[in-house]
N, C-alpha and C positions, 0 to 999 in steps of 0.2 A: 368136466370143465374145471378150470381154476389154478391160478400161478400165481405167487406170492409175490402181490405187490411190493415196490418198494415204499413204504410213507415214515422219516421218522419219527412224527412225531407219534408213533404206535409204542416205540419202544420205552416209552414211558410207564408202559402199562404191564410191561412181558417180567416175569425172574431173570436173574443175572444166567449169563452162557454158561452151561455146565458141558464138561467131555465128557463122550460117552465111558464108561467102565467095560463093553461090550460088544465088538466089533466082528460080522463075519459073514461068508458067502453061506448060503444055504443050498444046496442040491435040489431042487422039488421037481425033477423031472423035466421028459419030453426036449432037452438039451437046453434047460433055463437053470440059470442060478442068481437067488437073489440075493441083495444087501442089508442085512437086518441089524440094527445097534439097538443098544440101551445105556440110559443113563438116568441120575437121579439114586433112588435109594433102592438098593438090591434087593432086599425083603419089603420092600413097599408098595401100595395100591397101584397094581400094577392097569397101564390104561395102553391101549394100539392104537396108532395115529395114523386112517387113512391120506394118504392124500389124495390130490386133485386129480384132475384131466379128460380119461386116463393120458399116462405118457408125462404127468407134472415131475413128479417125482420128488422124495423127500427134502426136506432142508433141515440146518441146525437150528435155523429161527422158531422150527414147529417147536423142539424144546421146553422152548420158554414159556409157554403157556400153561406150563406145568410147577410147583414147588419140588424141588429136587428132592428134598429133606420128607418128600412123603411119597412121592410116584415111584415106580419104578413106568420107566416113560419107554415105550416101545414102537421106536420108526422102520420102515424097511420102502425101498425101491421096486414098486409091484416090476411085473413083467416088461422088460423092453425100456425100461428106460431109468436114468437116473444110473446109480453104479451096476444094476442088475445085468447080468448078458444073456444071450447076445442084445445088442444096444439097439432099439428101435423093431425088433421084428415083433411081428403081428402072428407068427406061426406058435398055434397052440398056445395062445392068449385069447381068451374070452371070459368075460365075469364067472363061470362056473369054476377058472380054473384057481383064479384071483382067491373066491371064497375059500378055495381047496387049499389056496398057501397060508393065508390066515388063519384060520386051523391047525395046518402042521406047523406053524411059527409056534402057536400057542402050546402044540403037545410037547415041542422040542424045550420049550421053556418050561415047563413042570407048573405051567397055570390050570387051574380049578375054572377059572372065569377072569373076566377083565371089564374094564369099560374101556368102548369103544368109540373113539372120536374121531370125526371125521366131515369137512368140508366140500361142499359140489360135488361131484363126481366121486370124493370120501363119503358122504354122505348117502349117495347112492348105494355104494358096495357097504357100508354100514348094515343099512336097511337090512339087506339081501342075506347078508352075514348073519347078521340076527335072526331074523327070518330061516335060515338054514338051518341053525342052530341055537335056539332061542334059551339053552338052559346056559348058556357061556356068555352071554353080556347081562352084566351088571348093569346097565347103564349106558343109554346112549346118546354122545353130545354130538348137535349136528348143527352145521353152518351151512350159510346157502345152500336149503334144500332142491335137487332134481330128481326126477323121479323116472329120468330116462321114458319119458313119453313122446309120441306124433307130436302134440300140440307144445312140448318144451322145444323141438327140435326145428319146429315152424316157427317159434318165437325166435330165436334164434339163426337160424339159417333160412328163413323164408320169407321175411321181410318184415317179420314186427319189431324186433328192436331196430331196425336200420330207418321206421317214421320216425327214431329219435336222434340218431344216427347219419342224416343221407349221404354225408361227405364220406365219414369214415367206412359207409356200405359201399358206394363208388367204389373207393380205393380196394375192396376185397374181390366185388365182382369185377375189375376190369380187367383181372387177367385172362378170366372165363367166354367165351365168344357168344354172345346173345344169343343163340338158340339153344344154347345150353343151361343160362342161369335161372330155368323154372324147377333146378334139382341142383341147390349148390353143394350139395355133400358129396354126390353122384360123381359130378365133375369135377371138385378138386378127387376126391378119391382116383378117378382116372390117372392124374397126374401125379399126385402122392405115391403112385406105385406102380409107376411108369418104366422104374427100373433107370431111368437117364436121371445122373442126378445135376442136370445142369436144369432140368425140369424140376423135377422133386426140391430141390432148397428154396427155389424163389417162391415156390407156391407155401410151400409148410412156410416159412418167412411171411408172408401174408395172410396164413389163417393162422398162425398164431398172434400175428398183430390185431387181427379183427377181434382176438377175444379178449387181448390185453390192453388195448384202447378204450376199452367199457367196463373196466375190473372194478376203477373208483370211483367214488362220488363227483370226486374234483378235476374227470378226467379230463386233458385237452381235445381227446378225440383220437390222438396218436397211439401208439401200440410201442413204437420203440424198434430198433435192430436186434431180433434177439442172436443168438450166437447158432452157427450154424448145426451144430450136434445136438441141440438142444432142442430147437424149431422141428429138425424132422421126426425124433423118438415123437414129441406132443404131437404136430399134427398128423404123425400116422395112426398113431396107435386111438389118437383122441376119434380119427374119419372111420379109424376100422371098428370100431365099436359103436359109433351113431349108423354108420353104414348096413350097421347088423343090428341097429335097435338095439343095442345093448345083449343081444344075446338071449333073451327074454321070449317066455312062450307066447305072451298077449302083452297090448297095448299100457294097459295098466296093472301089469304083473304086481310091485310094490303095493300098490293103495289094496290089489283084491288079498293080499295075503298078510295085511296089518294086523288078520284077528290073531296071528301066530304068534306078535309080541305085546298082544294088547295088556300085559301084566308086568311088559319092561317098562323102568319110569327112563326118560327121555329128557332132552332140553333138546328145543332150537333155538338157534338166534340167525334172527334174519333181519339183511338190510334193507331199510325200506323202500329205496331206491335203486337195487340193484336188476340190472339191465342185465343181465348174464342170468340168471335164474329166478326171476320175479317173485315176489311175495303169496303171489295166489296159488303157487306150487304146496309152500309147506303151513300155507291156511288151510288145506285142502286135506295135507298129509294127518295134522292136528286133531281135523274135527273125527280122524279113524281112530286117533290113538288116546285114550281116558287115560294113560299114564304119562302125556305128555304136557310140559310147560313151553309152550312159546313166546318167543320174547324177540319182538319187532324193536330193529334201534332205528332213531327216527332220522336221523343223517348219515345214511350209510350204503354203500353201494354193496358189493361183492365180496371182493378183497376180503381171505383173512387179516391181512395187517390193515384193515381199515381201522383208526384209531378207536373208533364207536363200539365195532365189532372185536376188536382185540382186549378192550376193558371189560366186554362183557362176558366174555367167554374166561379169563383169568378171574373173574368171579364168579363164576359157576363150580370151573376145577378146586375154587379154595372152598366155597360151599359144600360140595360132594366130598375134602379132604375134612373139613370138619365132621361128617356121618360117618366116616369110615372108623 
């Protein structure tokens, strides 16, 4: 889950735009190449910035969250979307392979270890990453915690956030035909890869509204037009991976295998209000992990650029550049 809202008054809190020094398609198989940059300081504490969704894909704004003058700051476009190709396919994309790029990002860069940050759906393949590899993160900062469970995926697509929601849940189910809407992943999935793409836009258009109309605190309810190339990489690649559970051998794969980083130190910062990945997720993740600090902002929805949540996370990274 997760798309970078627009709010400016976030950008008060982010470092000045830096260009990257680093720009390049990577090879990593199975007919995928991705886009991975860096910027900031080339010999500096080097940190991977997952992002959202899946299917979000990077931005220049991630960046900023960083001091230039001490990161070396490391973004890339997972599978299927963003600059990566081929653009939006689900073919040999699955969390295992995601971890598998993460890694060779890291071996191709002549990193020892990194910390690893990462947001929703970032924050899942964080875990996981970690988890896979638990001598290679330094350091794990994580925003809106998911933990790719039944019960996130019920919240979400089964009618709990929509009791706070009704209008804006309306507007998602009514493309769906009522004997269908007791599996709404199910059924957009049908249509999401339908192969007609006079089907496949309107609908990826309306689930990616559903998730974008609840990103902020201050939201109207609306989602917005996104752009049509955009809308379908996210809600394919976002329905083929809930549709597969994340790809995951059990239910609560994440929480049963937290003892593997239980010696990584951790931040979260979570919004207290956010509708997209609730707060009881990463209280839950927390009370697994003895080296984690959590830190609940009290007006804050989801959204990375949540104002609340973008000042607290650029004080962490200057925290963390201070120990380095």
């Amino acid at each position: 889950m997760d798309r970078v809202a627009s709010h400016k008054s976030a950008v008060q809190y982010l470092h000045p735009p830096v260009e990257p020094f680093d720009r390049r398609m990577m090879d990593v198989g199975d007919g995928h190449s991705i886009y991975v940059e860096q910027s900031g300081r080339a010999d500096g504490v080097p940190v991977v910035v997952l992002h959202g969704g899946p299917g979000g894909g990077s931005s220049p704004a991630m960046r900023r969250y960083f001091d230039p003058s001490v990161y070396r700051i490391i973004l890339f476009d997972q599978r299927g979307c963003g600059r990566s190709t081929p653009h939006a396919s689900v073919e040999a994309n699955t969390t295992w392979h995601l971890v598998a790029d993460i890694e060779r990002i890291r071996v191709a860069l002549g990193l020892e270890a990194w910390i690893v940050f990462g947001g929703s759906w970032g924050a899942t393949l964080a875990l996981i990453y970690a988890q896979t590899h638990p001598d290679r993160a330094r350091h794990l900062v994580l925003r809106g915690v998911f933990t790719m469970t039944r019960a996130e995926l019920d919240w979400f697509y089964g009618g709990g956030a929509a009791a706070f929601w009704p209008e804006t849940w309306a507007r998602f189910t009514a493309l769906i035909p009522e004997a269908e809407r007791d599996d709404m992943i199910a059924a957009y999935h049908k249509r999401l890869f339908s192969g007609d793409m006079g089907q496949e836009i309107p609908h990826a258009k309306a689930w990616s509204a559903w998730e974008n109309a609840l990103a902020t605190v201050q939201s109207t309810g609306v989602g917005g037009d996104t752009p049509a190339d955009y809308a379908r990489a996210f809600a394919r690649l976002e329905n083929h991976y809930f549709h597969n559970l994340g790809f995951l051998e059990k239910d609560e794969h994440i929480l049963d295998h937290m003892h593997r980083i239980a010696h990584i130190p951790g931040t979260i910062v979570q919004g207290r209000y956010d509708m997209i990945c609730p707060p009881a997720s990463a209280h839950r993740l927390a009370a697994r992990w003895p080296a984690c600090d959590l830190r609940m902002v009290p007006m804050a929805g989801h959204a990375l650029s949540e104002p609340g949540i973008s000042a607290e996370l650029v004080r962490v990274m200057a925290r963390l550049a201070e120990r380095s």
